[in-house]
N, C-alpha and C positions, 0 to 999 in steps of 0.2 A: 681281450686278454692282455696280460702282463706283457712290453715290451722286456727282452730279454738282455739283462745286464753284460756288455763286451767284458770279459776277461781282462786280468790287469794288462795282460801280457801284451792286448791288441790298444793300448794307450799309449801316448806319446813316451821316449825316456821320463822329460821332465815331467811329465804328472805321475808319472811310477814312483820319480824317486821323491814327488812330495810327500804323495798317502804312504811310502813306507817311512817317510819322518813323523808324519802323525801318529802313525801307529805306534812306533816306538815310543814318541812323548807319551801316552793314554797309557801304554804298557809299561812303561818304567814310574810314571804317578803315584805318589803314595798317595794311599785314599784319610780324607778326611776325618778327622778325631769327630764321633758323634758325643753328643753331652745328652744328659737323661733331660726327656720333657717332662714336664708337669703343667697341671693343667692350673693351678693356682699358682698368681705368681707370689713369688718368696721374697722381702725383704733383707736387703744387703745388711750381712754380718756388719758389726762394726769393729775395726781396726783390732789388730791384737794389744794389750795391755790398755786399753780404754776399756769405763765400768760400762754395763750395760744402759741403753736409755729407760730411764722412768718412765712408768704407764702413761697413755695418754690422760685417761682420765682417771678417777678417784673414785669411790663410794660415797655416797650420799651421806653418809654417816661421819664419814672420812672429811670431807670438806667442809660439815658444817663443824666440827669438832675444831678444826683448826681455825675456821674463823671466829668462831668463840676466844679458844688461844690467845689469838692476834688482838680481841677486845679486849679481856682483862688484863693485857700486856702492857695496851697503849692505856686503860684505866690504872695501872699501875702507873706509870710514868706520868700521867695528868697529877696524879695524886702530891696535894701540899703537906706537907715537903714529900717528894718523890719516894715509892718507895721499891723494896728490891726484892724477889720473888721471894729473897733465905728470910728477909722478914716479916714474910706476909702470914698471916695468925686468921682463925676461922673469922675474931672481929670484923678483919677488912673485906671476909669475902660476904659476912653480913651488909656491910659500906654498899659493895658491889651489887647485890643483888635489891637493896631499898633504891639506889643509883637507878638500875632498869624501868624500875614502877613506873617512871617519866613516858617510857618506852609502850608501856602494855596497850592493849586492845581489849579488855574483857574489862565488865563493867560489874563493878561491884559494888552494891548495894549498901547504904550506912542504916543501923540499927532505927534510923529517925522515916527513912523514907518509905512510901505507902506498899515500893515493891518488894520491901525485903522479905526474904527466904519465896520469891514467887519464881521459878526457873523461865518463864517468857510474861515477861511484863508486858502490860496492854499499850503503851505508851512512856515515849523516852523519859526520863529523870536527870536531873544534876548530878549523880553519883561521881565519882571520881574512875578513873581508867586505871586497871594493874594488871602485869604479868598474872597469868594465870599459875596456879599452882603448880599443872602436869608441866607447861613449858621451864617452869624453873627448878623441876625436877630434874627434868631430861639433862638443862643446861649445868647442872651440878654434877651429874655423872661422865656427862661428856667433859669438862675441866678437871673432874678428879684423875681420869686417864687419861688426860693431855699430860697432868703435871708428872705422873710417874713416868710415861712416855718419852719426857723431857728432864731426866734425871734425879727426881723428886726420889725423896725415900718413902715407902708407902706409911711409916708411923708417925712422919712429919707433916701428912698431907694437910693442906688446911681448909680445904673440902668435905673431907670427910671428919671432920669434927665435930662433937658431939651438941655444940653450939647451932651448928647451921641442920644438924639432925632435926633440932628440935623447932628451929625454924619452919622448915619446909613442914612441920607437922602442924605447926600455929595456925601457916599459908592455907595449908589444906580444911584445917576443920572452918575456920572462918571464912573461907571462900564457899565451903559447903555448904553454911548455913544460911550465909548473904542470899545465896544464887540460889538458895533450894534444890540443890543435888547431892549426891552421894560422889562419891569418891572410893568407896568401898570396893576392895578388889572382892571380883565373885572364889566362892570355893568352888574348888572342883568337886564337883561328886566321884565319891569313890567308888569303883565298881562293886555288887552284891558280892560276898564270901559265897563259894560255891558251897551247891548244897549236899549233906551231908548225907551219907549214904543209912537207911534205915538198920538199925540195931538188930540181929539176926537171931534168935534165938540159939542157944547152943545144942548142938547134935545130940541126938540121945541114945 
């Protein structure tokens, strides 16, 4: 069994008058401010009057868009005599886009050679290397909405000019016919018209 605890009473002065100081500190204690837990942790506000931080990262759309940008920016400025975005005319973004061809990966076939209009040729050829049509589509749409993004007026763009319209249209059937594919976007089919309830003769 439990040995049985001496009353304060049978304890020395001195140890009486300790455990009644204890007790008074513990009794007079204000108790501790609790804070709410969570179980994820939270990210420190940032200071008052500083703007928030920028996402860590971007959309894929988002960062190739911009480094596009950043290309025809520094193609601009390579350009003899340099030139300046308020001058820049659908011409140059023609410049810009025969410039790439250096660039391309997709092999397109000359009217002389044994694979043209063949879509997988049996064996390599001399043809020449260009931008394919779809990546210099993309690369047009992504610069037209950098340029208004970036202050442009939309009826001054020089992307969307009826010049480079006609361009990518040239790109496209010619590249179709080299490579032997279609380019054609599919129709949707349209769903059947419901059908129509039979004509009822009239009551007689």
């Amino acid at each position: 069994m439990f040995a049985e605890t001496k009353p304060i009473k049978s304890y020395p002065p001195d140890i009486i008058g300790f455990l009644g100081l204890i007790k008074h500190r513990f009794s007079t204690r204000k108790p501790e401010k609790e804070f709410p837990r969570s179980d994820h942790h939270q990210a420190p506000h940032p200071p008052p009057g500083l703007p928030p931080c920028p996402p860590d990262h971007l959309s894929r759309y988002e960062n190739q868009k911009r480094r596009d940008w950043n290309t025809f920016g520094q193609y601009l400025r390579n350009h003899r005599p340099p030139l300046s975005l308020s001058r820049c005319s659908g011409a140059h973004v023609l410049e810009f886009l025969r410039y790439l061809d250096q660039f391309g990966k997709t092999k397109v076939h000359t009217q002389l050679c044994p694979f043209f209009g063949q879509p997988n040729p049996p064996a390599p050829c001399p043809c020449p290397l260009r931008q394919a049509w779809g990546s210099l589509d993309a690369l047009i749409g992504r610069l037209r909405a950098a340029y208004e993004e970036n202050g442009g007026k939309p009826e001054a763009n020089p992307f969307g000019a009826r010049a480079v319209r006609l361009y990518l249209r040239e790109v496209r059937d010619s590249q179709a016919k080299a490579r032997g594919i279609s380019y054609e976007k599919k129709k949707r089919k349209r769903p059947p018209p419901p059908p129509q309830a039979a004509a009822l003769p009239p009551p007689s």
